[in-house]
RONURO-515788 format. One record per atom (N, C-alpha, C): x, y, z; residue in one letter. Coordinates in steps of 0.02 Angstrom, whole numbers, padded with zeros to 5 digits, always signed. Atoms other than C-alpha are relative to their C-alpha. Layout:
<marfis>
XYZA
...
</marfis>
This chain:
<marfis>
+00043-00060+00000X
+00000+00000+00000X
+00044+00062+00000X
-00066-00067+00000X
+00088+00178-00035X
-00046+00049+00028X
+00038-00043-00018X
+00075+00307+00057X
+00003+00079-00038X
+00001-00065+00042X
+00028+00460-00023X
+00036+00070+00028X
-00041-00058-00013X
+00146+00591-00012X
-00005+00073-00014X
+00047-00065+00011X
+00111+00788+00012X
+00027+00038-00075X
-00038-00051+00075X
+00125+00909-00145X
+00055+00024+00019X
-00052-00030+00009X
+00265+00987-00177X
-00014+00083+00006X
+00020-00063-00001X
+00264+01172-00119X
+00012+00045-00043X
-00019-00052+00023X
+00247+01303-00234X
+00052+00062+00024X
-00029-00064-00031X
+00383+01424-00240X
-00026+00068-00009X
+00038-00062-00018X
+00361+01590-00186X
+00009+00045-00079X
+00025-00031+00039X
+00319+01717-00303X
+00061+00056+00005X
-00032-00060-00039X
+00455+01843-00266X
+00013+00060-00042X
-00029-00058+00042X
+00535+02005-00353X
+00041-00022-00047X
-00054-00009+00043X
+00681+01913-00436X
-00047-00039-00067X
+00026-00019+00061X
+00541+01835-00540X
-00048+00036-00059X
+00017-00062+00028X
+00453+02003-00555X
+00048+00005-00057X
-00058-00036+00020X
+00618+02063-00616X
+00027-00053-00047X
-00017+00048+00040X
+00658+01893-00738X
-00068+00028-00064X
+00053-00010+00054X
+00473+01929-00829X
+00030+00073-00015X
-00005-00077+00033X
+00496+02109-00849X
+00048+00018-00045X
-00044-00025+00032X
+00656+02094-00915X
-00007-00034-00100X
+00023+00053+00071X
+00592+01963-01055X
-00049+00049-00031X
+00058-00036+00024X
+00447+02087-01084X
+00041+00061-00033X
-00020-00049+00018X
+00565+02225-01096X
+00050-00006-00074X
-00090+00029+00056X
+00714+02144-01221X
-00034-00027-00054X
+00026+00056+00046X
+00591+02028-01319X
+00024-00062+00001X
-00032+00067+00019X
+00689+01878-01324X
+00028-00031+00070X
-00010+00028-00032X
+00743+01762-01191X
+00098+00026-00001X
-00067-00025+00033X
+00945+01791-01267X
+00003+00074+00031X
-00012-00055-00022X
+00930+01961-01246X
-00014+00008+00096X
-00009+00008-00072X
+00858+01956-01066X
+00036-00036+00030X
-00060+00033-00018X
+00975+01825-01009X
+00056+00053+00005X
-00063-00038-00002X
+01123+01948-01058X
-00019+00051+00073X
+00001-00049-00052X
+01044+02089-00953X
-00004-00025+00053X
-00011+00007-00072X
+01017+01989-00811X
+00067-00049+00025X
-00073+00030-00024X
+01191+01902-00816X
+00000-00067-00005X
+00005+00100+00001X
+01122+01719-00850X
+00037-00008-00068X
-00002+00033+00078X
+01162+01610-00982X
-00082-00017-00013X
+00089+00002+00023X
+00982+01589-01095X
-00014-00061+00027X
+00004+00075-00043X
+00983+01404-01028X
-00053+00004+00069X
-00001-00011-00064X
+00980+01454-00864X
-00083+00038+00022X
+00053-00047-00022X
+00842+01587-00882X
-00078-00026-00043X
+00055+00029+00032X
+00734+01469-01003X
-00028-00065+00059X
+00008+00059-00047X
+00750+01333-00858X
-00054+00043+00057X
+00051-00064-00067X
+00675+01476-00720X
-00077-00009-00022X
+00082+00001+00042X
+00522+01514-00844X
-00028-00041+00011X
+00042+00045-00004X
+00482+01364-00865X
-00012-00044+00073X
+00028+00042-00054X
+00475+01294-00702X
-00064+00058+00039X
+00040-00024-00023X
+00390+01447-00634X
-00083+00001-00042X
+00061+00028+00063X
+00241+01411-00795X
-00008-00073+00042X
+00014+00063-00015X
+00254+01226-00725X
-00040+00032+00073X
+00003-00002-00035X
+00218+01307-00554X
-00058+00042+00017X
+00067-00081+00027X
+00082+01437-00590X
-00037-00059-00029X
+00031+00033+00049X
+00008+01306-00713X
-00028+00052-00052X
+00023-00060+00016X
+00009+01450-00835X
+00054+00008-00052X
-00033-00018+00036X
+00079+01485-00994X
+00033+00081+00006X
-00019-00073-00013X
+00182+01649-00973X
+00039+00046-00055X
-00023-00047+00052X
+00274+01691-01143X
-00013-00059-00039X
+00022+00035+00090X
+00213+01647-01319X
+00084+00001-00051X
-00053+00002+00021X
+00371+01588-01400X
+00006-00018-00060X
+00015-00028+00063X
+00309+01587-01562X
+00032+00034-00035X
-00032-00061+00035X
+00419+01663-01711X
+00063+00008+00031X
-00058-00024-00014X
+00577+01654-01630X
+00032+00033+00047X
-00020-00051-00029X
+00545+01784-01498X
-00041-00019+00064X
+00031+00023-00070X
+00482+01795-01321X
-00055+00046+00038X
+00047-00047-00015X
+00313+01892-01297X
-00025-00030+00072X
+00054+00007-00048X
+00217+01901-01128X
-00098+00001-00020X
+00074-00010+00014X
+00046+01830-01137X
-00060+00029+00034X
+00051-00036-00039X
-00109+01913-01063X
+00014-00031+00079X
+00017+00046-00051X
-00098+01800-00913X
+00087+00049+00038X
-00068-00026-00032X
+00104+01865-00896X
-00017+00068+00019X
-00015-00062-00015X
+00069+02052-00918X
-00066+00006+00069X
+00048-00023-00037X
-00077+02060-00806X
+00040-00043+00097X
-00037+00012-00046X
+00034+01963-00675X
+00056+00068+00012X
-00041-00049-00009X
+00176+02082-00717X
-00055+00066+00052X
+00038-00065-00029X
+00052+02237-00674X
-00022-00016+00040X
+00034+00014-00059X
-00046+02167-00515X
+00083-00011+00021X
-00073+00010-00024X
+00169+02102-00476X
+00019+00061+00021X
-00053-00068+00008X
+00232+02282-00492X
-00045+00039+00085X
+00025-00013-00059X
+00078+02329-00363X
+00028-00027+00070X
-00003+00032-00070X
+00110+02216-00226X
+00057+00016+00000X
-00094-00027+00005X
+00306+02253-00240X
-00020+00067+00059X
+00020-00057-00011X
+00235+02421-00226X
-00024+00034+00083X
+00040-00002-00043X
+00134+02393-00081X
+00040-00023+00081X
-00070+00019-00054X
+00279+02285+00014X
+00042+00036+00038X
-00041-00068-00016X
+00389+02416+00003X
-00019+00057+00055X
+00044-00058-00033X
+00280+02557+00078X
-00006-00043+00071X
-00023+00039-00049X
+00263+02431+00204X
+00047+00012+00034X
-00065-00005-00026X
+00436+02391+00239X
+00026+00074+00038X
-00008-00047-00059X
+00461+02576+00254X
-00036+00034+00055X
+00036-00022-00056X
+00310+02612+00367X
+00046-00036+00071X
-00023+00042-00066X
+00412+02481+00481X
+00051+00026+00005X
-00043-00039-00023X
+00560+02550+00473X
-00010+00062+00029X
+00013-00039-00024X
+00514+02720+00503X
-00028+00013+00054X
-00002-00009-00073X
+00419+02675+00654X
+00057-00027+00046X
-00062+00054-00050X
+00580+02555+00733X
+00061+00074+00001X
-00035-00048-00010X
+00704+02721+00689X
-00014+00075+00018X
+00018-00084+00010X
+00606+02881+00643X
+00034+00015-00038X
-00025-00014+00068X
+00689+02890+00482X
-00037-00048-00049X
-00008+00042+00066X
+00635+02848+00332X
+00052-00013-00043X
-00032+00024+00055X
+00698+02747+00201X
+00034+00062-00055X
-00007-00031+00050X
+00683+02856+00084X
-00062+00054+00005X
+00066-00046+00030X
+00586+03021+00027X
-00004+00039-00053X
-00010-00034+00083X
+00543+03082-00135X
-00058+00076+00010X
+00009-00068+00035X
+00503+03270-00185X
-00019+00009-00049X
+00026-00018+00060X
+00399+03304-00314X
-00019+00088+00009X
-00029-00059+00002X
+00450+03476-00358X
-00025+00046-00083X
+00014-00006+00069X
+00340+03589-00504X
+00057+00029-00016X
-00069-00037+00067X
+00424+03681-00647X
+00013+00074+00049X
-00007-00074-00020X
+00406+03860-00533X
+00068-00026+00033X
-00057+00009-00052X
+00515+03794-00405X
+00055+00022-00014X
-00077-00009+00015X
+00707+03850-00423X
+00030-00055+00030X
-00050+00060-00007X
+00814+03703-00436X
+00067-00004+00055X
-00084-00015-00047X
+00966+03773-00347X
-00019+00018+00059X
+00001-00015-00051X
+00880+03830-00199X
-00015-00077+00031X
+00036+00076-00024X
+00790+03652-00178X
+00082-00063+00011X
-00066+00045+00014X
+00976+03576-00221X
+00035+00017+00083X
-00033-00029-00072X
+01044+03689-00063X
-00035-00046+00067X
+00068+00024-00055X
+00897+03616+00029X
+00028-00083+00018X
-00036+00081+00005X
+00973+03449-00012X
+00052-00026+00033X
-00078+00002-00036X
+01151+03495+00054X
-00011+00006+00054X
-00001+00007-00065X
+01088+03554+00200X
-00020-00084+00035X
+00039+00054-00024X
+00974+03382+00242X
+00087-00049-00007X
-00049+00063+00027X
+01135+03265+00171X
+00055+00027+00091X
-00022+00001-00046X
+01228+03371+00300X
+00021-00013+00071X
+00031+00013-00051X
+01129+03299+00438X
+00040-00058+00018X
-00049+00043-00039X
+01226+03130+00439X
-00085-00059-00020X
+00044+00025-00028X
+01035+03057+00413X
+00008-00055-00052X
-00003+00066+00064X
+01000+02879+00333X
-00052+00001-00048X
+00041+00001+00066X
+00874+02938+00220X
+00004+00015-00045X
-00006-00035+00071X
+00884+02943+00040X
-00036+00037-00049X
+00052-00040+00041X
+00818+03077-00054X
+00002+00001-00107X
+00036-00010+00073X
+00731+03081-00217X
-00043+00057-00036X
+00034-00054+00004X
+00695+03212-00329X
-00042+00000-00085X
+00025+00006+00063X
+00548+03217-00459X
-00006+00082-00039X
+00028-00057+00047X
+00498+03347-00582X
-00059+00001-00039X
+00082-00008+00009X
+00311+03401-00601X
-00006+00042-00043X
+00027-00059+00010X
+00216+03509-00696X
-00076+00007+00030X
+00069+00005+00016X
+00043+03580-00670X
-00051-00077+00065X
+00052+00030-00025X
-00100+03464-00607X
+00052-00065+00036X
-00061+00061-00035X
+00065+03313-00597X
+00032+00022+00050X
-00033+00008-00093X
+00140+03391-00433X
-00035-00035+00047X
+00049+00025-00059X
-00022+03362-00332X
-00010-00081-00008X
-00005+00064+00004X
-00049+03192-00413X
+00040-00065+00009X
-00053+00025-00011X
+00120+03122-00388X
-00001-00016+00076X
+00005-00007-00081X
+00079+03149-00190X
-00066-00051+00002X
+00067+00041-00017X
-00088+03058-00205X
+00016-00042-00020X
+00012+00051-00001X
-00043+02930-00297X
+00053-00059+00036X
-00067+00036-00041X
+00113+02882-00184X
+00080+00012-00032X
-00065+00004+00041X
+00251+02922-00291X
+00044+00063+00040X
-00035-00039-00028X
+00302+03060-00191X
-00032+00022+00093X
+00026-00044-00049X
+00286+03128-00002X
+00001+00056+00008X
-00011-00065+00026X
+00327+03297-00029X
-00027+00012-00050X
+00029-00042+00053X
+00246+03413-00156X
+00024+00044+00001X
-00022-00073-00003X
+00326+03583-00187X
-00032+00031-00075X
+00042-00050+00062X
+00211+03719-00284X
-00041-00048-00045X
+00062+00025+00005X
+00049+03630-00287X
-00031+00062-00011X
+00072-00056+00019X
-00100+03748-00366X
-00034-00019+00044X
+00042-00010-00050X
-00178+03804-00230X
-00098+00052-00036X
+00067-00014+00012X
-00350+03802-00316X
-00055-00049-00010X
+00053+00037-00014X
-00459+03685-00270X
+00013-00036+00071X
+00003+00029-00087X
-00502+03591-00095X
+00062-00058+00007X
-00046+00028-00019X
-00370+03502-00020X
-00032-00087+00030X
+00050+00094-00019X
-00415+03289-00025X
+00028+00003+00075X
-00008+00043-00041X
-00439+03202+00113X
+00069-00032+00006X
-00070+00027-00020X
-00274+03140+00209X
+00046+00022-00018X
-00060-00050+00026X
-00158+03293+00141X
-00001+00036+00025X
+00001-00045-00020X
-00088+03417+00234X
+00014+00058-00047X
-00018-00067+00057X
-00056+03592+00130X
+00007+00065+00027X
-00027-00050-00014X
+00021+03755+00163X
+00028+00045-00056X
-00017-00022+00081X
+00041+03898+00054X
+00083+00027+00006X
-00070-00027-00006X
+00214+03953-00015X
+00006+00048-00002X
-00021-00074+00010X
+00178+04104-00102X
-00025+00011-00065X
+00033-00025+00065X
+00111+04183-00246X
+00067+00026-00058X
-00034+00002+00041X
+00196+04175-00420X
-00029+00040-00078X
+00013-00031+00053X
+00185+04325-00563X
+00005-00023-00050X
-00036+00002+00065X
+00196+04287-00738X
-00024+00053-00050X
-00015-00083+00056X
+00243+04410-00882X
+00008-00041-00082X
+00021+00015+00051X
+00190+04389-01054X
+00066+00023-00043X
-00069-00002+00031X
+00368+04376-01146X
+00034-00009-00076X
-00007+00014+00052X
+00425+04378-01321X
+00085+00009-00022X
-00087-00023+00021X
+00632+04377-01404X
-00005+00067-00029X
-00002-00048+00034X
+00665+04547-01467X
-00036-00008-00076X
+00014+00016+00061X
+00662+04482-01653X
-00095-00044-00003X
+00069+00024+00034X
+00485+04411-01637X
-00039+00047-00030X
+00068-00034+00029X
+00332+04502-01723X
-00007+00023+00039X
+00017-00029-00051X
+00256+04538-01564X
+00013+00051+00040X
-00044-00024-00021X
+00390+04625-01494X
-00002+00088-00027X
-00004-00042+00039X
+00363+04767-01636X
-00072+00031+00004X
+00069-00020-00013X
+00169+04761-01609X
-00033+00061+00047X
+00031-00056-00064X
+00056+04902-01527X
-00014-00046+00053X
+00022+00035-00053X
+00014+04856-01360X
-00047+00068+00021X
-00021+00049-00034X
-00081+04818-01254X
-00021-00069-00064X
-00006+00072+00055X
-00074+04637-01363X
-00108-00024+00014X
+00054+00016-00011X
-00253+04589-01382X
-00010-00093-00002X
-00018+00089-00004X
-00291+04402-01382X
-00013-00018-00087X
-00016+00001+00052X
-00320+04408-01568X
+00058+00004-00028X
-00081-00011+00023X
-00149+04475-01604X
+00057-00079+00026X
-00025+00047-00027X
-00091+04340-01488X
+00000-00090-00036X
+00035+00050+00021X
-00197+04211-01567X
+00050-00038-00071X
-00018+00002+00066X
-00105+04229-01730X
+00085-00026-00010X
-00070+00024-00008X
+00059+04172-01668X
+00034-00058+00048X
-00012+00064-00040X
+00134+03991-01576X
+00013+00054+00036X
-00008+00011-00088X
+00127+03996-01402X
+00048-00054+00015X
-00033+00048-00035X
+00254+03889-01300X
-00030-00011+00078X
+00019+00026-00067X
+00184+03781-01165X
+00028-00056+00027X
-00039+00056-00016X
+00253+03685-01043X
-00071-00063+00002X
+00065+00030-00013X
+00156+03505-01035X
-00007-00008+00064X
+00015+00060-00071X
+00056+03442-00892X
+00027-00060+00008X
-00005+00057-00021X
+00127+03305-00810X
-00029-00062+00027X
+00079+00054-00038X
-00050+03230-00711X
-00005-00032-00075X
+00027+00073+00031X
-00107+03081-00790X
-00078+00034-00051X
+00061-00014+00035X
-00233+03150-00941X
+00052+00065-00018X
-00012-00052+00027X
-00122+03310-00949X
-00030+00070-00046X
+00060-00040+00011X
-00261+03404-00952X
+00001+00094+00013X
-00022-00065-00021X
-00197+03580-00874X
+00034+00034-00054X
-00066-00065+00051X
-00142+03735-01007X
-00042+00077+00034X
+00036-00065-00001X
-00147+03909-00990X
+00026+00049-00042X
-00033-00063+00042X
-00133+04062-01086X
-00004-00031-00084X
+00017+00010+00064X
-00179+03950-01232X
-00063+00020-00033X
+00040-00024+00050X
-00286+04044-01355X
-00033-00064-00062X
+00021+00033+00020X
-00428+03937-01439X
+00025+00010-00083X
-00059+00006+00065X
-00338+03867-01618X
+00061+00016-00016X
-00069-00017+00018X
-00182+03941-01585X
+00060-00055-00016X
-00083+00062+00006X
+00006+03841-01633X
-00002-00007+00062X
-00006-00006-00058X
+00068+03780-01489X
+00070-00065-00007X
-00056+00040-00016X
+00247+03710-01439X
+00012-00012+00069X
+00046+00032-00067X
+00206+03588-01306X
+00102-00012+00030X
-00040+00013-00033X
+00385+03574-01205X
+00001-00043+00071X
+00029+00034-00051X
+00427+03474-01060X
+00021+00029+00073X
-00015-00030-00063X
+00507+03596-00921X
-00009+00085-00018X
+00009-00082-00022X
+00505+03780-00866X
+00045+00014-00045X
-00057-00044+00055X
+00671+03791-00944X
+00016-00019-00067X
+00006+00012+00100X
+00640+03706-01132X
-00043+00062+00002X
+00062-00059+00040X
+00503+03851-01125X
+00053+00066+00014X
-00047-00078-00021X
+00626+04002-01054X
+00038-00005-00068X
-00059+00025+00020X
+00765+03912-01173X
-00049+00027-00088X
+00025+00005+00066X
+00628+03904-01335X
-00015+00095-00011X
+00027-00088+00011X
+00551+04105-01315X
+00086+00029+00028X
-00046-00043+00005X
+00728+04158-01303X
+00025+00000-00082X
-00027+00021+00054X
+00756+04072-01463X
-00049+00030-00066X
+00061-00032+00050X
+00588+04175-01537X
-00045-00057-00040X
+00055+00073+00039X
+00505+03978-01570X
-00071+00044+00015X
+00066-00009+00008X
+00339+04061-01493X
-00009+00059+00060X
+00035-00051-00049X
+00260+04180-01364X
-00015-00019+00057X
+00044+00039-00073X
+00200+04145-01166X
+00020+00051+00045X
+00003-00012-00084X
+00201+04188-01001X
+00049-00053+00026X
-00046+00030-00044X
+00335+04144-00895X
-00008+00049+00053X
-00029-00041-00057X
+00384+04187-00708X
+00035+00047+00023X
-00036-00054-00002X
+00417+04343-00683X
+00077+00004+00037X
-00072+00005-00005X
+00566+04301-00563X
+00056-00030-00041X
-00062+00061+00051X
+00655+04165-00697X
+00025+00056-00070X
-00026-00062+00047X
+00634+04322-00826X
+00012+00067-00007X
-00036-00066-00007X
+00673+04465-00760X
+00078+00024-00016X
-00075-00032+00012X
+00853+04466-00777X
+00013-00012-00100X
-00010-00006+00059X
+00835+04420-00960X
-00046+00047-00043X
+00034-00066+00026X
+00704+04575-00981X
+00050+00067+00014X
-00049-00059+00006X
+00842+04690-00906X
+00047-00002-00032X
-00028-00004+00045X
+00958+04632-01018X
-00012-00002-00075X
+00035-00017+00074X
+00850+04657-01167X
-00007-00063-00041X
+00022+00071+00004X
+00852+04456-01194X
-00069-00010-00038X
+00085+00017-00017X
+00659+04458-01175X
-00008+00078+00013X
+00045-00054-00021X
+00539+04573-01198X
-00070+00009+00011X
+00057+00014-00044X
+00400+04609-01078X
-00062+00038-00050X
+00071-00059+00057X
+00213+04653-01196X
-00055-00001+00059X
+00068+00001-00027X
+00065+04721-01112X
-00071-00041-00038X
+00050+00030+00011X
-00074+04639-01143X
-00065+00019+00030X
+00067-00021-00037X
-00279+04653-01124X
-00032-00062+00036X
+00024+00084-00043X
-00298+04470-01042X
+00002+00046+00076X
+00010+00009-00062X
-00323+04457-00853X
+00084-00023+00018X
-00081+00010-00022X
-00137+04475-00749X
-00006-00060+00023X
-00020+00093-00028X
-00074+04292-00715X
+00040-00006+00057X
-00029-00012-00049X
-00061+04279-00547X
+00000-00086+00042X
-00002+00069-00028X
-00018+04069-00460X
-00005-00004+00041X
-00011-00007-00084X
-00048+04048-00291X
+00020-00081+00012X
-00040+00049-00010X
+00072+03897-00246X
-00006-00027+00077X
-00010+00046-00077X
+00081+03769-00072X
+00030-00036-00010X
-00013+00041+00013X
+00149+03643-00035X
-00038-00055+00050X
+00038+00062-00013X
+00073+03463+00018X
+00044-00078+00017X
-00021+00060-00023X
+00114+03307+00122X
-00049-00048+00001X
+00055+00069-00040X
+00037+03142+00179X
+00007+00024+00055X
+00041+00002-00070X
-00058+03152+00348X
+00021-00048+00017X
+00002+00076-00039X
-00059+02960+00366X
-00065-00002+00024X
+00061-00005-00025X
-00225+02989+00414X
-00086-00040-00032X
+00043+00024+00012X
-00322+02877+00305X
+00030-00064+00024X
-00022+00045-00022X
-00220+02732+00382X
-00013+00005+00076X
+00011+00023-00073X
-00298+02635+00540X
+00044+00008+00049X
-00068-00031-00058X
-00140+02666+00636X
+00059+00044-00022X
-00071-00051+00024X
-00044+02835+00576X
+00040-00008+00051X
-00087-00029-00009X
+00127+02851+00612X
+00012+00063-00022X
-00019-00056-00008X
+00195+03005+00669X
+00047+00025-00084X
-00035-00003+00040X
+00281+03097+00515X
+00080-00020+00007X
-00089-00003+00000X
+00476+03034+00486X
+00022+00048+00013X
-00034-00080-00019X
+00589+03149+00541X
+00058+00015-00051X
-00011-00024+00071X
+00636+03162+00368X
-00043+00047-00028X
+00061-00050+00035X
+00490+03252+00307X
+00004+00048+00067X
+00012-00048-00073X
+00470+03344+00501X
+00048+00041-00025X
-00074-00055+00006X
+00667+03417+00455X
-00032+00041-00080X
+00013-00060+00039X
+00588+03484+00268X
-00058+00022+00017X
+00034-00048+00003X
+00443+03541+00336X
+00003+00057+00048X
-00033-00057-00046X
+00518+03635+00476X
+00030+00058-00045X
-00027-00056+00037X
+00620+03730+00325X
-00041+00029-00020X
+00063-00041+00032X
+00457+03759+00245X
-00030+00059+00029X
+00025-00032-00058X
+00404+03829+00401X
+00029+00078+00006X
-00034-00071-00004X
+00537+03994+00371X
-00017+00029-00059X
+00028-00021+00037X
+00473+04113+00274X
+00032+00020-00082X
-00054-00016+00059X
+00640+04174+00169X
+00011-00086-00047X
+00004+00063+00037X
+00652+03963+00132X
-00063-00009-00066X
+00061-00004+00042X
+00472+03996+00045X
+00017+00040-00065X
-00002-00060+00057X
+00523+04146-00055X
+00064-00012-00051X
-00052+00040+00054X
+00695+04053-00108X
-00015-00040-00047X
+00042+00048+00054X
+00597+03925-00174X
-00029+00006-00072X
+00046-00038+00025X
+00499+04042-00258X
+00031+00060-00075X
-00047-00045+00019X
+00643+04146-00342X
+00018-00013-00077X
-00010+00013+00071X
+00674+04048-00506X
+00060+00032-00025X
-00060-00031+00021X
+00860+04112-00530X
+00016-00056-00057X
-00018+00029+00057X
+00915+04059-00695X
+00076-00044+00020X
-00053+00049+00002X
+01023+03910-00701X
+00038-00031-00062X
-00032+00005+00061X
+01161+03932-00835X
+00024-00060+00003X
+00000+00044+00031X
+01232+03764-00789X
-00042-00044-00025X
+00054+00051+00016X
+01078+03673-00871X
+00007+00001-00077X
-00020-00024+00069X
+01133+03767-01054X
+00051-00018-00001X
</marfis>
């Protein structure tokens, strides 16, 4: 009589073969992923297939030579990338309560912001000696605030402070940000009567920076049918209307010094003055059953936030020649 012996345990599911599919998804071919992850193809065709034996689940259509992910893989990959996702955040909620440091904290930082003051901001924190590593994104528009909601960042710097503040975000304003309707000497405009009507305006590209939120739905100062040269930072748009590509509004602090040097020149206009009112925005922790006190990573930048000249540095937009 035999006795029946238990299954064999599935292995775990882990990151390295997150990080085996993705790389097959990313390369196409088994050959090619192998190289990037340092296997021989053998090696990384033997993995696959046992984890397919182990799943009971076909995971790449190998069809043609090449190595596609099938519906069954990518929809693993994407629910995979979540839970990773979710681990993580984890991991550092635990750390951060066992030290009071976080892991890590990322900054999502719009286009107003000045780079070099936020960089200083950096030197000081690194100065600290602390074990957290900082991360720094780059927003525009409606993508600062969203980057904070959807987890990708704890920090927000120069959030549009125009609409209600969600649930479980704290927000504080920075400061209000002018912009000046700017053209290169040599443009058309430049030569025009003023004040510029929005017809006159109409008749000539605009440069806008894009939205970064998810739909990139946010413009302004765009005139219905006008051209429009969609850029992707503050300074492709400073960098393009110096170059006379198109017309806009920029921050009055980032162009002032290239209106007193005759760079840029400032047109009146009969629009409504463009005036930003900027904050900035954290996590609460407050939609979570047991918040944790803020890291004293975020506590140390929002204490800087907290000084008023730190607000107005922020705020300053000094042109940064090394970026040209």
């Amino acid at each position: 009589m035999s006795i029946p012996q238990d299954p064999i345990p599935m292995p775990a599911l882990g990151p390295q073969d997150m990080a085996m599919l993705a790389a097959v998804q990313r390369h196409g071919s088994l050959a090619a992923a192998a190289r990037a992850l340092g296997l021989v193809p053998s090696a990384l065709t033997y993995r696959v297939r046992r984890l397919e034996e182990a799943l009971d689940v076909l995971l790449l259509d190998r069809r043609g030579g090449r190595a596609r992910p099938t519906p069954a893989c990518e929809e693993l990959l994407r629910a995979g990338t979540e839970l990773l996702q979710a681990w993580e955040a984890l991991a550092q909620r635990v750390r951060r309560i066992a030290t009071g440091w976080e892991a890590e904290l990322t900054i999502a930082a719009d286009a107003v912001i000045d780079p070099r003051t936020l960089l200083e901001l950096c030197e000081r924190f690194a100065a600290l000696g602390a074990p957290t590593r900082l991360r720094l994104r780059s927003e525009t528009l409606s993508g600062t605030l969203q980057a904070l909601l959807a987890g990708h960042a704890d920090l927000a710097l120069g959030v549009l402070l125009d609409g209600p503040v969600p649930a479980g975000v704290g927000c504080a304003p920075l400061g209000e940000v002018g912009f000046v309707f700017v053209v290169a000497p040599h443009h058309p405009l430049a030569r025009a009567t003023e004040p510029l009507t929005p017809q006159q305006i109409r008749a000539h590209r605009i440069v806008a920076v894009a939205d970064s939120g998810v739909g990139g739905g946010l413009t302004y100062g765009v005139q219905p049918g006008q051209d429009v040269l969609t850029v992707p930072t503050m300074e492709w748009k400073l960098q393009a209307q110096l170059r006379g590509l198109g017309c806009g509004w920029l921050p009055q602090p980032l162009v002032q010094p290239y209106i007193d040097s005759g760079r840029l020149v400032a047109c009146a206009t009969t629009l409504p003055p463009r005036q930003a009112r900027t904050g900035y925005a954290w996590h609460l922790g407050a939609a979570h059953p047991h918040p944790a006190p803020p890291g004293r990573a975020l506590a140390w930048w929002l204490q800087q936030l907290a000084d008023e000249r730190t607000r107005t540095a922020l705020l300053r937009c000094r042109p940064n020649a090394m970026l040209w």
